[in-house]
C-alpha positions in Angstrom: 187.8 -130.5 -10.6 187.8 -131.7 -14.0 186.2 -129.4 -16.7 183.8 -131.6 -19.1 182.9 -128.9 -21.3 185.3 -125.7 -22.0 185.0 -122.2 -24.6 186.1 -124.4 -27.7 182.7 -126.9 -27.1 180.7 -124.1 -27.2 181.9 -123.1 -30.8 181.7 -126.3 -31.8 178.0 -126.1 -30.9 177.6 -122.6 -32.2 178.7 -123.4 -35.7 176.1 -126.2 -36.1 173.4 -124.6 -34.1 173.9 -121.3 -36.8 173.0 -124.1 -39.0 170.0 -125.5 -37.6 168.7 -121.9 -37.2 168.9 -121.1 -41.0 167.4 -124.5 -41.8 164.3 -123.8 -38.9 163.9 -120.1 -40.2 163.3 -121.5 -44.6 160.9 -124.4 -42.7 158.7 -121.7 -41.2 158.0 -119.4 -44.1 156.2 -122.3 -46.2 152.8 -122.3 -44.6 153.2 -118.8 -45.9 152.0 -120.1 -49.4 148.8 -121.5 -47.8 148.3 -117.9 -46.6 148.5 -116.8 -50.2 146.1 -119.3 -51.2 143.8 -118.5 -48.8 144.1 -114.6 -48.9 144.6 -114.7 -45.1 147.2 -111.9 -45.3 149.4 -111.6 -42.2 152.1 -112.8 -43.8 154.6 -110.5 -41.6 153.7 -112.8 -38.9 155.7 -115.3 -40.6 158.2 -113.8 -42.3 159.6 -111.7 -39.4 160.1 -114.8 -37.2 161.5 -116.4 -40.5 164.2 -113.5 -41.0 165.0 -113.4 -37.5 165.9 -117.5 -37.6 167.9 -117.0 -40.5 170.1 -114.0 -39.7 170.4 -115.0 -36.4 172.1 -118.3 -37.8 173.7 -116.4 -40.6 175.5 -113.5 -37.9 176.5 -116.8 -35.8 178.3 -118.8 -38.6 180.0 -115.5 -39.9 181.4 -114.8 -36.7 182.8 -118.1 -35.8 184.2 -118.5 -39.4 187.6 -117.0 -37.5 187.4 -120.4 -35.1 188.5 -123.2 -37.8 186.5 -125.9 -36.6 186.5 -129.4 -38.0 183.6 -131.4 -38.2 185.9 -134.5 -37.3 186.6 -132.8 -33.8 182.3 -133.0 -33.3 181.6 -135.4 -30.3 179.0 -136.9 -29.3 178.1 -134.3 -26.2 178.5 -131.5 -29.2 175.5 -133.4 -31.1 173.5 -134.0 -27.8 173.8 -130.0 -27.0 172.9 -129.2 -30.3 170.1 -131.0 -30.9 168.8 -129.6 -27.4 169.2 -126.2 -28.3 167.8 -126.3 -32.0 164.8 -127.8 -30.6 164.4 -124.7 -28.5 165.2 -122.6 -30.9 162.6 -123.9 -32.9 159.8 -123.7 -30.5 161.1 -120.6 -29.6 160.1 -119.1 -33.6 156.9 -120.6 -33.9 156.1 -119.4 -31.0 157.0 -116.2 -32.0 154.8 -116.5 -35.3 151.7 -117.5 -32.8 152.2 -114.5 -31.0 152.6 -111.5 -33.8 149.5 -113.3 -35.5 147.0 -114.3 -32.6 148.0 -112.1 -30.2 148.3 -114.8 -27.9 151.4 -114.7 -24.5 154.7 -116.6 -24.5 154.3 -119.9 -22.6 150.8 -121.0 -24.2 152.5 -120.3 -27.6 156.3 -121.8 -26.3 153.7 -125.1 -25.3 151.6 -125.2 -28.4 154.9 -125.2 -30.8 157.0 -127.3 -28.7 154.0 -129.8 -28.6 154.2 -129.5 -32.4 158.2 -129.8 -33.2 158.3 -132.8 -30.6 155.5 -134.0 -32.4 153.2 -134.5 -28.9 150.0 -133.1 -30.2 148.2 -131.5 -26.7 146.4 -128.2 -27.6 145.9 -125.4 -25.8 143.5 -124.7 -28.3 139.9 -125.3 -27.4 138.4 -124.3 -31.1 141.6 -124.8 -33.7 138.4 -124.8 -36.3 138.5 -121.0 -36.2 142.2 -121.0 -36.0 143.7 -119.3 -39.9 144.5 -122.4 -42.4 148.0 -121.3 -42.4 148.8 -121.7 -38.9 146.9 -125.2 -38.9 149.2 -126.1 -41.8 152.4 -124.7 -39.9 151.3 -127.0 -36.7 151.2 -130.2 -39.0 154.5 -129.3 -41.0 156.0 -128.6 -37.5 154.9 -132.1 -36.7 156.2 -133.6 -39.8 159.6 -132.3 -39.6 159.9 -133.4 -36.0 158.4 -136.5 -36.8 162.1 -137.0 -38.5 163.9 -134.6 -36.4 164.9 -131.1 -36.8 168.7 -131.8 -36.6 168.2 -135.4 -39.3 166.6 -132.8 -41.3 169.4 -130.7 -41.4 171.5 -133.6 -41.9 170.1 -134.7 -45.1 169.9 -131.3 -46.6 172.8 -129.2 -45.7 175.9 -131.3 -44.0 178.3 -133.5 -45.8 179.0 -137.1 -44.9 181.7 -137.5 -42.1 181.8 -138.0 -38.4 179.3 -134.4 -38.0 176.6 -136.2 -39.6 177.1 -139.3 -37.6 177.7 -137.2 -33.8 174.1 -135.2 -35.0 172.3 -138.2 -35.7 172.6 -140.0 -32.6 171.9 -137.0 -31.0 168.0 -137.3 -31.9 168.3 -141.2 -29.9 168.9 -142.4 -33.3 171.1 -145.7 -33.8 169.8 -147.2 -37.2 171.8 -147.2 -40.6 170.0 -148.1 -43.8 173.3 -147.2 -45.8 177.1 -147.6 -44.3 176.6 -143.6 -44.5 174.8 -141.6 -42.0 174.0 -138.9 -45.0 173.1 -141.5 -47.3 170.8 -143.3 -44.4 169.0 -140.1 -43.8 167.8 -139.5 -47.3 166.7 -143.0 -47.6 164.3 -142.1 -44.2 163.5 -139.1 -46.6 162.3 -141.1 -49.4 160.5 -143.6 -47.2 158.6 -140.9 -45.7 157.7 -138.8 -48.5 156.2 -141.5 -50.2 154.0 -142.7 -47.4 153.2 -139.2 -47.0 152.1 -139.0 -50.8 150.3 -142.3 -49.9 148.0 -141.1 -46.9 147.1 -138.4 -48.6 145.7 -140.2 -51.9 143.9 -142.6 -49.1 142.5 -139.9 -47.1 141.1 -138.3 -50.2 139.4 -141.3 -52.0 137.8 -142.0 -48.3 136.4 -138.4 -49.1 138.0 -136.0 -47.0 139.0 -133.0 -48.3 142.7 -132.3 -49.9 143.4 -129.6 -46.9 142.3 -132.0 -44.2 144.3 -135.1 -45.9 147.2 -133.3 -46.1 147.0 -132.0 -42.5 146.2 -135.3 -41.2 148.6 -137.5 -42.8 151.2 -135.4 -41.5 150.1 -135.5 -38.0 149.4 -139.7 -38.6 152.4 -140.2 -40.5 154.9 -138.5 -37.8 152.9 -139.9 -34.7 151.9 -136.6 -34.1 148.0 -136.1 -33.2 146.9 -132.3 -33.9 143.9 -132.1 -35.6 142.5 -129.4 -38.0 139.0 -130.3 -36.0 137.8 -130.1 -33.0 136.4 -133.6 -32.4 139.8 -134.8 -34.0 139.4 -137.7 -36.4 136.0 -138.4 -34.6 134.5 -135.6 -36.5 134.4 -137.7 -39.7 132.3 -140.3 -38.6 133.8 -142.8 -41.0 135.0 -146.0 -40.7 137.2 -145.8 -44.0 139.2 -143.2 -42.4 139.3 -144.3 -39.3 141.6 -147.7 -40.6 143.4 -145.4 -42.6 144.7 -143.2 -39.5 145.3 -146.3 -38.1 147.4 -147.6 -41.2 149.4 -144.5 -41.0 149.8 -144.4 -37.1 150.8 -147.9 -37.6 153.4 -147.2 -40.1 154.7 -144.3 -38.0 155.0 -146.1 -35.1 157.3 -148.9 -37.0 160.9 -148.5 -38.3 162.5 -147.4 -41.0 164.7 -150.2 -41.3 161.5 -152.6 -41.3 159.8 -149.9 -44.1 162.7 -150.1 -45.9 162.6 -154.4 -46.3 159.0 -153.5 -46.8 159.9 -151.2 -50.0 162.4 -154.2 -51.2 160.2 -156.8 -50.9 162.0 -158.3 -48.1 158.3 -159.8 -46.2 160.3 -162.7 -44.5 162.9 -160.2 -42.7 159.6 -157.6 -41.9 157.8 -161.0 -40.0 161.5 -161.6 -38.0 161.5 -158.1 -36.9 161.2 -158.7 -33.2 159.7 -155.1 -32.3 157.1 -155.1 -34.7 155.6 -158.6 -33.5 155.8 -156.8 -30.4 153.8 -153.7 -31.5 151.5 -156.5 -33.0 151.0 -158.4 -29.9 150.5 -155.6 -27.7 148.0 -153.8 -29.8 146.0 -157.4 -30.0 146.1 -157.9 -26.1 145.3 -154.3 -25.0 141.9 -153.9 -27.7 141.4 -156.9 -26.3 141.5 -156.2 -22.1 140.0 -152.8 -23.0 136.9 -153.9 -25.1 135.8 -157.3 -22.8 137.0 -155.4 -19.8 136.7 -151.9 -20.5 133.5 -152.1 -22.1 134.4 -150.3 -25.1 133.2 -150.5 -28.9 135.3 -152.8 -31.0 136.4 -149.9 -32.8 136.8 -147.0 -30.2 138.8 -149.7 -28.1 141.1 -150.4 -31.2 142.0 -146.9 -32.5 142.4 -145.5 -29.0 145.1 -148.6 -28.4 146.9 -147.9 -31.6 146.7 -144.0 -31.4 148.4 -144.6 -27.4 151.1 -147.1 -28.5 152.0 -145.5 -31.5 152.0 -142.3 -29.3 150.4 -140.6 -32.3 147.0 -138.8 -30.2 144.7 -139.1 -32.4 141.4 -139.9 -30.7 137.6 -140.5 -32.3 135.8 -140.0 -29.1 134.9 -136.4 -27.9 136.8 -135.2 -24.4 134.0 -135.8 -22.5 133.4 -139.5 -23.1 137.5 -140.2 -22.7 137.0 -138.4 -19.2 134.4 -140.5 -18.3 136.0 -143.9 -19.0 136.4 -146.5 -16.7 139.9 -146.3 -14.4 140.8 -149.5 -16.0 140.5 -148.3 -19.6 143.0 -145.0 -18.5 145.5 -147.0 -16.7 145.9 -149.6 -19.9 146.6 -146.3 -22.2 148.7 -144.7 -19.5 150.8 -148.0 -20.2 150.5 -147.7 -24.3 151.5 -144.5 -24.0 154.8 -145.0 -22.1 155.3 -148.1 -23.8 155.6 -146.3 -27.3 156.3 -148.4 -30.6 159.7 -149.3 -32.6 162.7 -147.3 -32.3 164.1 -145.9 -35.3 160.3 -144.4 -35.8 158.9 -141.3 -35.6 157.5 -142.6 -32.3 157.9 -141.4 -29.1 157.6 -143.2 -25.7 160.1 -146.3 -23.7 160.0 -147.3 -26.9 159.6 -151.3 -27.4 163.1 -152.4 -27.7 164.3 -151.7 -24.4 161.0 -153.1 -22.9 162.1 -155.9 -24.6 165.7 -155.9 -23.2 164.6 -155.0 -19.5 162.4 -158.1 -19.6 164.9 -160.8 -21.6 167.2 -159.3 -19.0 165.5 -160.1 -16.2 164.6 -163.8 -17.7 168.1 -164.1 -18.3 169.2 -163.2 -14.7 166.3 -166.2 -13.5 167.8 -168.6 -15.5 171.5 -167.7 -14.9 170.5 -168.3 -10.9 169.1 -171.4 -12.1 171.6 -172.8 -14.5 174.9 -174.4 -13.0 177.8 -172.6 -11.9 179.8 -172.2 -14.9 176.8 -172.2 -17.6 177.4 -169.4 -20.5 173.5 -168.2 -21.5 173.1 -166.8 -24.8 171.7 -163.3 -24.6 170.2 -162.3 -28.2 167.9 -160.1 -29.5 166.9 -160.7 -33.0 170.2 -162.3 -33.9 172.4 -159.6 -32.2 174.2 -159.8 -28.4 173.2 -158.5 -25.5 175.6 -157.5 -23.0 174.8 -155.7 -19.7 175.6 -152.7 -20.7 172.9 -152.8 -23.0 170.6 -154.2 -20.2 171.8 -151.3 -17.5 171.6 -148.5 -20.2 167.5 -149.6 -20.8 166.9 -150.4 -17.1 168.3 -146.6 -16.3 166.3 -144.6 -18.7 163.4 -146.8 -17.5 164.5 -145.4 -14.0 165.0 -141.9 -15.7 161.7 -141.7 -17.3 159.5 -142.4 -14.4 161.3 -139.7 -12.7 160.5 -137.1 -14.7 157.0 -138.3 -14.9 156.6 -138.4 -11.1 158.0 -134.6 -10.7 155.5 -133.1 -13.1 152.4 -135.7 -12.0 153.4 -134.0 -8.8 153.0 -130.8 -9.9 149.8 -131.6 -11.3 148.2 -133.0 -8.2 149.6 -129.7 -6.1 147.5 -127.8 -8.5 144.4 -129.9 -7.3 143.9 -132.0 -10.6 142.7 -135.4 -10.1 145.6 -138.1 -9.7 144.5 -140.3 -12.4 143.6 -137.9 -15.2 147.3 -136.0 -14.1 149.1 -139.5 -14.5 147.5 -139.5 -18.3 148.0 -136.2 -18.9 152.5 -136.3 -17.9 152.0 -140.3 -19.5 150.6 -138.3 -22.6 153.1 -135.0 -22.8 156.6 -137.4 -22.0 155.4 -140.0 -24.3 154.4 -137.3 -27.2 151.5 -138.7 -27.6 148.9 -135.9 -27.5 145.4 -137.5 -26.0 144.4 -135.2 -23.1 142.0 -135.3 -20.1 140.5 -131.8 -21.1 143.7 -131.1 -18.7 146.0 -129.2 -21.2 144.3 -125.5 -22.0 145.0 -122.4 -22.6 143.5 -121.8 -18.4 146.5 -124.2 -17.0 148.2 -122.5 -14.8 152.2 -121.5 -16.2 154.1 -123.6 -13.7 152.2 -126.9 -14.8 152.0 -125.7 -18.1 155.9 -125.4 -18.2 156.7 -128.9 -16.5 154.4 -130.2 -19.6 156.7 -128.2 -22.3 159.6 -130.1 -20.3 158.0 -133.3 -20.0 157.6 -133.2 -23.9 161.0 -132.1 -24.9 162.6 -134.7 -22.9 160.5 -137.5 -24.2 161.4 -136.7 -28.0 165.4 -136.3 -27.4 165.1 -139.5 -25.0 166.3 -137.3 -21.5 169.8 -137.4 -21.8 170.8 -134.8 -24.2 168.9 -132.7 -22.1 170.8 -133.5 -19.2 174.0 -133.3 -21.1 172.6 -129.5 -21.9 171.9 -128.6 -18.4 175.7 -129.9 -17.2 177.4 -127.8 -19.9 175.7 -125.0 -19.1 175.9 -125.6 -15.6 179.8 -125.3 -16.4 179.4 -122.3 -17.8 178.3 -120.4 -15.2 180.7 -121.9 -12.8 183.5 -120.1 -14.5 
């Protein structure tokens, strides 16, 4: 039987992993300054996890330092295995920080960071209001860092240009270059992002929230990610003003880079052509639409929730109780947002909009192929590029792949006795890291549901296959 991944993979993936680790250990010791600030003390909490990350990275790189490994030799099953593990790795340290400081156990603090770093935004936290400031502020940096990616993090900061930076990025189901370079393209995402983070938080402030709660909240709106520093979410406001503002920023998060970055140049005419965002557009138009005249929502209750689902951000302005008690029909079109998801190339989770797009062209295409006459050559294109099959099978089979996944853990649910359309929302919400809940997702779940969940959201951010690609390799492993 061929062997598909032997010893020298596994220091390929060791050397870069080290690397992820130091850069996951310096990103978890900054909420330590808003502990300072606030005189919360604790601050072993998050410096022990911290030290840990780091040496543990440090020891790693220092011992394989007597394996010469290029970064030319990375492929792309190295990337896909590291980007895996460094998401578990980070999950794994905050989770660790939850625990020395709240004294809470393992799984509900494995779910409530890996909800963070995938940027899903369900809480097993029934009060975050009397949760410390610093370990609100290290669930919304956890957000915004994965709203990018842990690994493109790391790329922009600490690799050099070459084929290692190109393997990692498409690790994190990333295909989009700004720049010819991969390095270069990342810190152009870096630049984009900061200044609409620098942005939301001027907005949110002149709409009169407070400087703590704008910079919380544009980090969860900006990276699609949905945790709250309240316990009525963005509902707690009670303000219009901020309400379109979350919406501006979920919006944003949702789209491109590559669309931000014609934006930035002034490029309006290529924005307008970009065929996911008039699909983004369009959907969010129809659905307020179908949910307000049908679902019998407020204009602007039926609006944000639309938005908040199909940007898979999870932000909600309606307490638990009323989203429980809405109409079937209003769940099942948010089910739909939700696995829809916007652009790819966002900080969006979700299908994502461009292979809904291909599935359906391709299935136009096959009609009118049947149709045409023998011999007829039909132009496949999406915004100006070519479609081939390949394209078409690769979207039709993580369509097939994602619902899945969905079914195994919405079976789950409904073994536990939860009912079968509030479990659909809740795997629809946790694959799709999108964060709105069905009062579903607690600290009381039981650990088996609670662990499909975790799963469910750390396949939806690395888009399945890397995981898969993980799971073979080590399956390998222990063969031999």
């Amino acid at each position: 039987m061929m062997r598909y991944v032997r010893r020298r993979d596994f220091l390929i993936v060791g050397k870069f992993l080290g690397t992820i680790m130091q850069a996951v250990g310096i990103i978890v010791l900054l909420p330590i300054i808003v502990a300072v600030i606030y005189n919360e003390g604790h601050y072993p909490s998050f410096i022990f996890p911290s030290l840990l990350s780091i040496a543990t990275g440090t020891l790693i790189r220092i011992i394989l330092k007597r394996y010469p490994i290029s970064g030319d030799i990375i492929k792309l099953k190295h990337g896909m295995m590291i980007a895996s593990l460094g998401w578990l790795w980070a999950t794994f340290i905050g989770a660790l920080i939850l625990m020395l400081y709240l004294n809470i156990d393992f799984v509900n603090a494995a779910f409530e960071n890996m909800s963070g770093w995938t940027t899903t935004g369900l809480s097993i936290f029934s009060d975050v209001q009397s949760l410390p400031k610093s370990i609100l502020f290290l669930r919304s940096l956890e957000q915004w860092i994965g709203g990018l990616g842990v690994v493109i993090v790391v790329i922009g900061v600490l690799i050099r240009p070459g084929t290692a930076a190109s393997r990692l990025y498409k690790s994190e189901a990333r295909d989009e270059r700004i720049k010819p370079s991969i390095v270069n393209t990342v810190k152009t995402i870096w630049w984009i992002y900061i200044t609409y983070t620098i942005m939301g938080i001027i907005l949110y402030c002149i709409s009169g929230m407070p400087v703590f709660d704008a910079v919380n909240h544009t980090f969860s709106a900006l990276s699609t990610g949905g945790f709250s520093i309240k316990n009525d979410n963005i509902g707690y406001y009670h303000n219009n003003i901020i309400y379109l503002i979350s919406m501006l920023l979920m919006t944003l998060g949702g789209t491109s880079f590559i669309v931000h970055y014609q934006l930035l140049k002034g490029n309006i005419k290529n924005v307008l052509k970009d065929v996911q965002l008039q699909a983004a557009i369009t959907f969010i138009i129809l659905f307020s639409i179908l949910i307000i005249y049908l679902g019998r929502l407020a204009p602007m209750e039926g609006i944000f929730h639309v938005v908040s689902s199909l940007s898979t951000t999870g932000f909600n302005i309606s307490p638990t109780n009323t989203m429980i008690a809405w109409p079937a029909y209003v769940k099942i079109i948010l089910i739909a947002c939700m696995m829809i998801g916007m652009a790819t190339g966002s900080t969006g989770g979700g299908i994502k909009l461009l292979r809904i797009i291909t599935i359906i062209k391709g299935i136009y295409w096959e009609i009118i192929r049947i149709l045409a006459p023998e011999g007829s050559v039909i132009p496949r294109e999406i915004s100006g590029k070519s479609i081939g099959d390949v394209e078409i099978k690769e979207a039709g089979s993580y369509l097939n792949l994602y619902l899945v996944f969905m079914f195994i853990s919405w079976s789950i649910l409904l073994l536990y006795g939860y009912e079968p359309l509030n479990s659909l929302f809740e795997v629809a919400s946790a694959q799709g890291n999108v964060g709105l809940s069905m009062g579903i997702t607690s600290a009381t779940l039981p650990t088996i549901p609670k662990i499909a969940l975790i799963f469910n959201m750390w396949i939806g951010r690395l888009e399945i296959i890397p995981i898969l690609v993980l799971i073979r390799g080590i399956i390998e492993a222990f063969k031999r």
